[in-house]
C-alpha positions as semicolon CSV with decimal commas, in nm:
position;residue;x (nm);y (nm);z (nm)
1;X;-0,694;-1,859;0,962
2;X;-0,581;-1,518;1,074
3;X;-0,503;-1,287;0,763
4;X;-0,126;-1,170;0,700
5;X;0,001;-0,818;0,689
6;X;0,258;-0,788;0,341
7;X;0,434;-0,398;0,370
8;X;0,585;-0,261;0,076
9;X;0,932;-0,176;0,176
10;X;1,126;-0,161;-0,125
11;X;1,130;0,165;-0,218
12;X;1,330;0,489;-0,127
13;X;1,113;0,856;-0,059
14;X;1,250;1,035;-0,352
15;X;1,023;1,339;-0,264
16;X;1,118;1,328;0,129
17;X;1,487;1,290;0,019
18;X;1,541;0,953;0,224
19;X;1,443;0,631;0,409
20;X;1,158;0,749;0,566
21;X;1,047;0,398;0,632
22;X;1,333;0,396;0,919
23;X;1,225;0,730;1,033
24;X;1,174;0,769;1,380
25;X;0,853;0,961;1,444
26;X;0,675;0,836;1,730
27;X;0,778;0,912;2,105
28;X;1,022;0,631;2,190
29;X;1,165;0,617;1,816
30;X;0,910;0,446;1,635
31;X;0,847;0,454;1,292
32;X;0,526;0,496;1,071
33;X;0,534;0,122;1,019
34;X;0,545;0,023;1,360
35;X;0,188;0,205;1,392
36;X;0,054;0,002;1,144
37;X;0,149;-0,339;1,256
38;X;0,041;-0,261;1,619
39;X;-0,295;-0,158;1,431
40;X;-0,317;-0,464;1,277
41;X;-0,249;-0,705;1,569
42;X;-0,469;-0,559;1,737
43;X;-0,742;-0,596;1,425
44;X;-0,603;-0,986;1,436
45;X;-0,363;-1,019;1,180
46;X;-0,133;-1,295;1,258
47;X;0,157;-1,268;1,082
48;X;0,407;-0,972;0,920
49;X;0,589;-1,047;0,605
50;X;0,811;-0,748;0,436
51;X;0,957;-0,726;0,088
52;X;1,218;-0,512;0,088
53;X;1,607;-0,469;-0,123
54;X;1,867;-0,700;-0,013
55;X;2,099;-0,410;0,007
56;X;1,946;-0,276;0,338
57;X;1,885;-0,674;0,470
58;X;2,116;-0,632;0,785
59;X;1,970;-0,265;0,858
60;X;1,635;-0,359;0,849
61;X;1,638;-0,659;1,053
62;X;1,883;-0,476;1,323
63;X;1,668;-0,174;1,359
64;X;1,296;-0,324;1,279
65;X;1,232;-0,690;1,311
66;X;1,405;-0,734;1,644
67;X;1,170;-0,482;1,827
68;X;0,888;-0,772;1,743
69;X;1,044;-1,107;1,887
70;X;0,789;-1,251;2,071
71;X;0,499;-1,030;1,926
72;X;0,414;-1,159;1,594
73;X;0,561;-1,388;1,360
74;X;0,764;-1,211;1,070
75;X;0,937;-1,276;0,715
76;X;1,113;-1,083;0,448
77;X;1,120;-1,151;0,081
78;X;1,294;-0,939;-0,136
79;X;1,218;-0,745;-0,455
80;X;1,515;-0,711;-0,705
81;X;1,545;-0,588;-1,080
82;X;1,562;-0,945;-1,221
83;X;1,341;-1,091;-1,047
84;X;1,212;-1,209;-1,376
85;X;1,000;-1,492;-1,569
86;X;1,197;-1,736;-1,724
87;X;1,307;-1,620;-2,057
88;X;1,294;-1,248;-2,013
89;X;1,560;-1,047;-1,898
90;X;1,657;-0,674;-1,771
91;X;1,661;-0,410;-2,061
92;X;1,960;-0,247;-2,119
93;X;1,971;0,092;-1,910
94;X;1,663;-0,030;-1,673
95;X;1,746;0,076;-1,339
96;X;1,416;0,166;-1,166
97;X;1,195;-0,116;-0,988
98;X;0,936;-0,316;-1,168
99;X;0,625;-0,147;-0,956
100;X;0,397;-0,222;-0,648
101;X;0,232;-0,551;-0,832
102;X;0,576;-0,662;-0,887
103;X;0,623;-0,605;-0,547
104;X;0,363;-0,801;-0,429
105;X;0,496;-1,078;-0,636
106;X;0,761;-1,140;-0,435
107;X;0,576;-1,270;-0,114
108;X;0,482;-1,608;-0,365
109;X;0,606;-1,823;-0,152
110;X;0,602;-1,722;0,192
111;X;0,172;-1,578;0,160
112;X;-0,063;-1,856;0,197
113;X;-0,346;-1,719;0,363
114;X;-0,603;-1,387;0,262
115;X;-0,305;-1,081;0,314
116;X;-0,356;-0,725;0,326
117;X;-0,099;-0,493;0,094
118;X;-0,005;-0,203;0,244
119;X;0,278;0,100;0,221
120;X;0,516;0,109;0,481
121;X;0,563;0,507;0,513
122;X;0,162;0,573;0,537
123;X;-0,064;0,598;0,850
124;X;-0,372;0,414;0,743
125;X;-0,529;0,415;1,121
126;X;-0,666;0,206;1,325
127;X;-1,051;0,179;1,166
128;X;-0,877;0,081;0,851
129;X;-0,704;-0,168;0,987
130;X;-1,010;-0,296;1,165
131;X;-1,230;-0,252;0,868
132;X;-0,957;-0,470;0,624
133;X;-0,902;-0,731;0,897
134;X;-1,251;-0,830;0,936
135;X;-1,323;-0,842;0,570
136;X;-1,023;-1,106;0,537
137;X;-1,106;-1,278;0,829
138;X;-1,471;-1,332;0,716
139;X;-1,335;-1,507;0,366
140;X;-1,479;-1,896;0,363
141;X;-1,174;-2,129;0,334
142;X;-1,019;-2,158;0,023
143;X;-1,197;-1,826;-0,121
144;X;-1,066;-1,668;-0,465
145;X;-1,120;-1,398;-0,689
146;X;-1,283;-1,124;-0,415
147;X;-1,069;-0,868;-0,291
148;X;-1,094;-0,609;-0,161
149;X;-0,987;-0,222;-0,058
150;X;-0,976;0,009;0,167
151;X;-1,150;0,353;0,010
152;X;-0,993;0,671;0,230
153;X;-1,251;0,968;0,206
154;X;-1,027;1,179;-0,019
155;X;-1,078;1,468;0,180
156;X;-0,905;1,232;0,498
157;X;-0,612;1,187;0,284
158;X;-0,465;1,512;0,199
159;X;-0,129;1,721;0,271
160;X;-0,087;2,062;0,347
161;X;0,212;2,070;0,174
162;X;0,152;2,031;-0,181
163;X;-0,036;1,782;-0,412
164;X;-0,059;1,402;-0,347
165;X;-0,134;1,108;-0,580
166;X;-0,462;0,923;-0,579
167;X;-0,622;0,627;-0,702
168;X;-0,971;0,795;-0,771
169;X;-1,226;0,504;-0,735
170;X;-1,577;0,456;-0,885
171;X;-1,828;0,152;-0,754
172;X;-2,137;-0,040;-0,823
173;X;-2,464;-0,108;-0,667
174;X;-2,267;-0,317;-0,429
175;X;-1,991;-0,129;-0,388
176;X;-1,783;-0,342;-0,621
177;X;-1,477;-0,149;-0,781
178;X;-1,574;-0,033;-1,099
179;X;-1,281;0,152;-1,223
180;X;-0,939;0,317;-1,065
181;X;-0,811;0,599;-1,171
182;X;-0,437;0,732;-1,066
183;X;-0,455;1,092;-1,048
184;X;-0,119;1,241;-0,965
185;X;-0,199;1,626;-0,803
186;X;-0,493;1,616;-0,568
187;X;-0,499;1,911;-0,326
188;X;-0,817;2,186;-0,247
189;X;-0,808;2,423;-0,471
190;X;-1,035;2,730;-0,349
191;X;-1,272;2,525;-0,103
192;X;-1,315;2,211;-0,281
193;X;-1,097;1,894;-0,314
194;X;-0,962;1,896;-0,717
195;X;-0,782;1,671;-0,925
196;X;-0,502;1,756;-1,211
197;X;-0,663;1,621;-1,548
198;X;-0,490;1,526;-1,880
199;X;-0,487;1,854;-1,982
200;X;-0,389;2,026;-1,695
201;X;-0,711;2,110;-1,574
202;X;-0,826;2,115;-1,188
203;X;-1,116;1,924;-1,165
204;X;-1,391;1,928;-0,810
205;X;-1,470;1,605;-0,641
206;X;-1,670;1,524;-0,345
207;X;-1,496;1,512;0,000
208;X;-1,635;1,170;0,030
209;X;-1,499;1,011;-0,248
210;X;-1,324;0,700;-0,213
211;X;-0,887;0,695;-0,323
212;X;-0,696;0,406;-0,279
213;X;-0,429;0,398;-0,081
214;X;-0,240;0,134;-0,172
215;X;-0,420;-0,097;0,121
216;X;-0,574;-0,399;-0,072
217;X;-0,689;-0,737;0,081
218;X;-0,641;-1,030;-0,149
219;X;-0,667;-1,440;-0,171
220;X;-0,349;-1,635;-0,252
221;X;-0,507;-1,699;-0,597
222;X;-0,406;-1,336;-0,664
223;X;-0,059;-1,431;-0,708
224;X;-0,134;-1,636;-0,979
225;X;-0,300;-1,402;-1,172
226;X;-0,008;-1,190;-1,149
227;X;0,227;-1,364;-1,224
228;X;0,042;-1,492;-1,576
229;X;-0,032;-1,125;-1,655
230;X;0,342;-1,011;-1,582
231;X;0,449;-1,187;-1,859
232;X;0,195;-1,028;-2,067
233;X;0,305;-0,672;-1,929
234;X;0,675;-0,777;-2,016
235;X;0,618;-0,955;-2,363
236;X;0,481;-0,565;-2,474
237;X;0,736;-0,437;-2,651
238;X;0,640;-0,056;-2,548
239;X;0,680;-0,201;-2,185
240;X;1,031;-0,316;-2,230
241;X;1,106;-0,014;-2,429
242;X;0,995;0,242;-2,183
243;X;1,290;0,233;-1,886
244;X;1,015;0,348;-1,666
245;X;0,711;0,144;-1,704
246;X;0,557;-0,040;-1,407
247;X;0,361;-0,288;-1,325
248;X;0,096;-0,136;-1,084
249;X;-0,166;-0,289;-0,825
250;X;-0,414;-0,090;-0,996
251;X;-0,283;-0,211;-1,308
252;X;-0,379;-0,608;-1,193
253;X;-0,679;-0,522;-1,017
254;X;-0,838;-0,321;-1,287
255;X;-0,777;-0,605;-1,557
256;X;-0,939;-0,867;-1,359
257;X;-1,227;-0,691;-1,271
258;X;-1,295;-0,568;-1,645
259;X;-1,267;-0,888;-1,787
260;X;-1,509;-1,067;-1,469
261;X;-1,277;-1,223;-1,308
262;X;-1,263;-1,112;-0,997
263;X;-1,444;-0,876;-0,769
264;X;-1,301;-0,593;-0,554
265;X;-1,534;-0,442;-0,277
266;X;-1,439;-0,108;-0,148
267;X;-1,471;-0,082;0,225
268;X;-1,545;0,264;0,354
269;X;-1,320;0,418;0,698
270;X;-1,320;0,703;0,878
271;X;-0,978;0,724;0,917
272;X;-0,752;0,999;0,872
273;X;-0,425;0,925;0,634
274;X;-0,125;1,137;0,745
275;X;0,226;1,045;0,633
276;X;0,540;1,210;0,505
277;X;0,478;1,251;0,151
278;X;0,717;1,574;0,152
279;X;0,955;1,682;0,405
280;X;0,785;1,971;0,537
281;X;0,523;1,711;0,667
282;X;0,724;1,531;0,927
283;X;0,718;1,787;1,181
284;X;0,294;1,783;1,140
285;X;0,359;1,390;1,142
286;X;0,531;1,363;1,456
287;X;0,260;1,578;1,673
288;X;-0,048;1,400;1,516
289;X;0,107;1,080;1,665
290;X;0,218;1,270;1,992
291;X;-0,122;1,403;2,003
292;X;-0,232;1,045;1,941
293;X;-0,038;0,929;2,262
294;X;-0,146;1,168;2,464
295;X;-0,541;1,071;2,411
296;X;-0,439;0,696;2,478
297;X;-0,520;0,554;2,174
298;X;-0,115;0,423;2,135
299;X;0,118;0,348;2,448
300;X;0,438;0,566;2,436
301;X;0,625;0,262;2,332
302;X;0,496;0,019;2,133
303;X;0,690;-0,279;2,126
């Protein structure tokens, strides 16, 4: 069965100041998205499924899903602030979105096959892709509790714009995720790649040191899982009381493999991440791809 691409849509650039997922970057007005789902047909994924707000429904299926009738099968589900477990409801004042894992919740009932998670406004590359889509299409029939994730070099991941946020990751033996870390201001510092500790600290890591980046390959199983340990995350009262609190990937992934549930192997790529984390990226953005183009590894128009 060929594994399923799941974007995260849902959310808005508040550091770019808009919808960068609809921004046109590439030659003939395509956006960062579009590279990654020509990636990952061409790495055999088989079917595209977004979850995005309802709001921008009509938008989003005018100016993305039509360019890919007759390419690949696609679906939206849709994330949305009560999108709840019975028997819980919105806290008063809550306005922003439940978080990634939440996210990924949404895509229940339309995900029945291994899926990889990815962001919508970040260029993974095409090794990645190929790297992720093997490792799902591999998976015996009926497989649970391995995942899987894409580890970026953290030294391929960086802007020259200002500080980006990481999921440091550590590994076993086997290259099993051991632990996750989110660090939130990664940049070099002097020569070497650092990272912004507790205490305000920069501290030096290796170039070759795996982040996430939000690309994860899981079983349907994982939606199980989730949804069991969302109500767990909600029935904490410090999670209800903080307006801001948010139910990560990390979050999910982390639990199950500290209490031996599940296993997450972290597949190594020599791709380079680029993306429009800030503003003053897009311009860099838009000639990487061009640049791309011009060496033949895209067409000028995708789809």
């Amino acid at each position: 069965m060929k594994p399923t691409l799941f974007l995260l849509a849902a959310g808005m650039g508040s550091r770019y100041g808009g919808l960068k997922q609809l921004d046109p970057l590439g030659p003939s007005g395509e956006t960062i998205m579009d590279y990654s789902i020509y990636d990952a047909i061409q790495a055999g994924f088989g079917k595209i499924v977004w979850v995005i707000r309802k709001d921008f429904e009509e938008q989003f299926r005018t100016q993305i899903l039509a360019k890919y009738e007759g390419h690949v099968p696609c679906e939206l589900c849709f994330q949305a602030l009560d999108a709840l477990p019975e028997g819980f409801s919105v806290p008063e004042g809550r306005v922003k979105p439940w978080g990634t894992n939440h996210a990924v919740l949404m895509g229940k009932d339309v995900i029945r096959e291994p899926f990889c998670v990815i962001n919508c406004d970040d260029f993974y590359g095409r090794d990645a892709f190929m790297q992720i889509g093997h490792w799902l299409a591999q998976l015996p029939e009926g497989s649970k509790n391995k995942y899987a994730m894409v580890g970026f070099r953290v030294s391929n991941t960086l802007s020259e714009n200002g500080t980006v946020a990481r999921g440091v990751c550590a590994y076993d033996a086997e290259r099993h995720l051991t632990d996750v870390v989110e660090r939130t201001e990664i940049m070099r510092v002097d020569g070497p790649v650092c990272y912004k500790d507790e205490v305000g600290q920069w501290q030096a890591i290796a170039d070759e040191t795996p982040v996430s980046m939000n690309m994860w390959g899981f079983t349907p199983d994982y939606f199980d899982y989730s949804e069991r340990y969302f109500r767990e995350f909600l029935s904490d009262p410090k999670n209800m009381q903080n307006l801001k609190a948010e139910f990560f990937i990390p979050l999910m992934v982390n639990k199950l493999i500290t209490e031996g549930t599940a296993t997450c192997e972290v597949l190594d790529t020599t791709s380079v991440w680029f993306g429009v984390t800030y503003a003053a990226d897009r311009a860099a953005t838009v000639a990487r791809i061009q640049k791309l183009v011009d060496e033949g590894v895209y067409p000028s128009k995708l789809f």
